[in-house]
N, C-alpha and C positions, 0 to 999 in steps of 0.2 A: 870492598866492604859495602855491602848495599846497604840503603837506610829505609826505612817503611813507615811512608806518613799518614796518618791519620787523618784524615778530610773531617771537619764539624758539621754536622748537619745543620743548616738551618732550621731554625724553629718552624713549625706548621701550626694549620691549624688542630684544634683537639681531635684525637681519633673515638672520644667517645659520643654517649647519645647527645642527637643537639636536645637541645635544653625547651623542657615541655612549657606552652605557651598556656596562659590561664583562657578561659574560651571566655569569647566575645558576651558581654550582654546583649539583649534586645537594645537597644532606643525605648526611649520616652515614647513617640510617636509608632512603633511598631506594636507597642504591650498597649497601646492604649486603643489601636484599629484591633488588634484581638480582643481586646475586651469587648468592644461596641459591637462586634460578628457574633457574638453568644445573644446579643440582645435582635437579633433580626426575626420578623415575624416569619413560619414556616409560611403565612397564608397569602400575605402579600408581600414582604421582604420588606418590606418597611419596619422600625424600629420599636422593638417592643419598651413606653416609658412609662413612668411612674402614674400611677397607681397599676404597679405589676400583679398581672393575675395569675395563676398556673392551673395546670386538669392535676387530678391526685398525685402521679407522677412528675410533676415536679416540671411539666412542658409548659412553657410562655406562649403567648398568644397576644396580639396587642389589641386596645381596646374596640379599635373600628371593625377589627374582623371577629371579633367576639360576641358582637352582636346579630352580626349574621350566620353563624356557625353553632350548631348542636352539638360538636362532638368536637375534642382534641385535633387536630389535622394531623398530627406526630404521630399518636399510639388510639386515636379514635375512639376515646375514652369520653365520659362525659365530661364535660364542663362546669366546674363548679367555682363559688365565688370564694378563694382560698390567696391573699396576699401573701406574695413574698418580701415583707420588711427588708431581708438581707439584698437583696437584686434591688428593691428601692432605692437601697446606701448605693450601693454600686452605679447603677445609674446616674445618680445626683451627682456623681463625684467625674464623670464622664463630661464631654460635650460631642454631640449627633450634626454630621452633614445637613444643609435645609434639603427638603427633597427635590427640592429643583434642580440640584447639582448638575444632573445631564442637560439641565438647558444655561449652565453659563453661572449659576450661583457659586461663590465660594464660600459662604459662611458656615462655623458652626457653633453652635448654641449648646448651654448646659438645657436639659429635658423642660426646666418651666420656661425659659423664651422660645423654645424651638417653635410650636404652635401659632405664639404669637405672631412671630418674623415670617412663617409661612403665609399667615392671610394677609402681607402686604409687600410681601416678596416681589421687585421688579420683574422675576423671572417666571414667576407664578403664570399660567396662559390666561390667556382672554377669554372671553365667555361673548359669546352672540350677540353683538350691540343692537340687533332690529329691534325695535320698541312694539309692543303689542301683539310678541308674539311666545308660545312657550317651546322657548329652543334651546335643550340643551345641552350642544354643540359649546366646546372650548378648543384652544388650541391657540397656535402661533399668531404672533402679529401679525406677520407676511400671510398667513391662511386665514383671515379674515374676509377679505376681499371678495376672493375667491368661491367663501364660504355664502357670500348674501347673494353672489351675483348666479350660484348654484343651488340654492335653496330658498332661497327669497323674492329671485325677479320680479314676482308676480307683485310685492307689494314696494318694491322702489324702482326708481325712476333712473338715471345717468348719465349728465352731462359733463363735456370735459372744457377748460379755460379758467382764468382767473376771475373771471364775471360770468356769472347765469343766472337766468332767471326759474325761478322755484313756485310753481302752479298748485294749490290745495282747494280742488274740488269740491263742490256740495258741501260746503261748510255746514248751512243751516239741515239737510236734511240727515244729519249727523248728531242721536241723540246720546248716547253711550261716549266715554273717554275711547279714541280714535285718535289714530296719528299717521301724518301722510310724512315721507323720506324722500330723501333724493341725497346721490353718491357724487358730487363734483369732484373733480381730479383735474388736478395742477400742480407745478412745482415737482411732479415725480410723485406725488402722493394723495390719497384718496380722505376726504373730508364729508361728514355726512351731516347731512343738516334737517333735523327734525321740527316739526310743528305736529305739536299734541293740542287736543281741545278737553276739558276734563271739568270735571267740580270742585270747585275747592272747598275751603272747612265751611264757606255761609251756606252753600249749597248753591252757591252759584259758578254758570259754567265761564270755564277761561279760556284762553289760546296762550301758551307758552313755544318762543320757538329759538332753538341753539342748536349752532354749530361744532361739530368735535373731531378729532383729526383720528383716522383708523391708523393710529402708529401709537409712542410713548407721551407719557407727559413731557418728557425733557424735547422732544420731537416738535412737541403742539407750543413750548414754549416761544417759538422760533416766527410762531404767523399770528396776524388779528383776522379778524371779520369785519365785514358792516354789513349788517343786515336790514334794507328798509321795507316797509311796506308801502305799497304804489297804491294813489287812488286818484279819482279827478282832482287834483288841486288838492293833493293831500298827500304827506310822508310823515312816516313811522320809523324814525332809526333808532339803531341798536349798534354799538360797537363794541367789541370785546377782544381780550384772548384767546384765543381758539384752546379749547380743552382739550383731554387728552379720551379717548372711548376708556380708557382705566378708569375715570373719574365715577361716569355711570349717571344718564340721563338724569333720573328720577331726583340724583341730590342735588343739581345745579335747577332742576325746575323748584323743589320744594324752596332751596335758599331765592328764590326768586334772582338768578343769577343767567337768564336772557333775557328776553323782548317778552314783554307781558303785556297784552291787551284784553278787555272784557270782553262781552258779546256784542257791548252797544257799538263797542269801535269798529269792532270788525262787521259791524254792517256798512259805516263812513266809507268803507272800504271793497266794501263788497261788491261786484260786477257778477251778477246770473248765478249766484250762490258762491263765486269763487274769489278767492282772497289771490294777488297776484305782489309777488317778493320779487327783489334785486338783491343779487349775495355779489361779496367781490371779495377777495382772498387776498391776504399780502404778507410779504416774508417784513418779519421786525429790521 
């Protein structure tokens, strides 16, 4: 008598469809770099903000390229002054990369700081620190150097050590604001030391002369100066913190913030028209 047994299956898994998955949203951070791509200038790629202008068709433009541009760049259409309120909303409710991002910035700012934070941006470049001259050349820290010792030679000088002495020729046959340079390099880093002669508000003429380090503020924070002036039996010092070439000549000379002598002193001082300095550099 045979017997016939029934094996159980064990359970599996479901033979039907697998079970539909609801789709991913965007991110916060993805719908909001989409957003900020609709606002990019077609003209320079930079960010079209508020106060948004558009050509008849409805194309943006941002304000700096606006002014130099006749026609739409999109549909080359005319340019007419037509706000978009709604892209204004939009905007305001964004925040924009600073433009320096490719050189190391990470901030971003709603559209009324962003301008702001740009004109004081560490990462912002440098602009030409030769005094008395119209150059303008910007660019890196590190290509600063570079830049006077290639386009400027003719009017600075360059000595290298933690002491040198700094020579400003024909003082008196110098009637116009004039200013002699010189590039010392020490400690791995190059310091430029200025002496202008100029008019001030009585209409009398001065000699203002400061030290500034071609690197950062936070860089310059690091060394002082002494600056003297040498005569027969006679010294003129000046000791400071070394500034930063960010800072920018003209504001350290107006706050009267180096070595300030009239005309009359700089004669006590003078040998054959020429004024002769001792500079010496020190790490803090």
């Amino acid at each position: 008598m045979s017997h016939q047994q029934d094996w159980a299956q064990p359970a599996g898994p479901s033979q039907g469809p697998p079970p539909q998955r609801e789709p991913a949203l965007p991110s916060t951070t993805r719908s909001s770099s989409d957003l900020r791509n609709i606002f990019k200038c077609p003209g320079c790629f930079d960010y079209v903000l508020p106060p948004i202008l558009q050509c008849r068709h409805g194309h943006l433009v941002c304000a700096s390229c606006r002014q130099k541009l006749t026609s739409c760049p999109t549909c080359q259409g005319p340019l007419v002054s037509i706000c978009n309120l709604a892209m204004d909303k939009v905007a305001s409710s964004l925040t924009f990369p600073c433009k320096y991002t490719s050189s190391g910035c990470g901030t971003s700012l709603p559209p009324e700081k962003k301008a702001r934070h740009e004109g004081v941006c560490d990462f912002r470049p440098y602009s030409c620190p030769c005094p008395g001259v119209l150059c303008q050349w910007e660019g890196s820290v590190d290509a600063v150097m570079p830049h006077l010792m290639d386009q400027h030679d003719d009017c600075v000088t360059a000595q290298e050590g933690e002491t040198a002495i700094f020579l400003a020729t024909d003082i008196n046959n110098i009637r116009d604001a004039f200013y002699w340079v010189m590039i010392q390099s020490c400690f791995g880093l190059h310091f430029m030391v200025v002496l202008q002669k100029k008019g001030n508000n009585d209409g009398q003429e001065q000699f203002c002369a400061i030290v500034q380090l071609l690197g950062t503020p936070q860089q310059a924070k690091n060394f002082t100066y002494q600056l003297e002036l040498i005569g027969v039996r006679r010294r003129l010092a000046w000791k400071a913190t070394v500034q930063s070439i960010r800072e920018g000549i003209e504001t350290a000379m107006m706050n009267s913030d180096c070595l300030v002598f009239d005309t009359n002193t700089a004669q006590l001082f003078a040998e054959n028209d020429d004024l002769t300095f001792s500079l010496t550099i020190a790490q803090c």
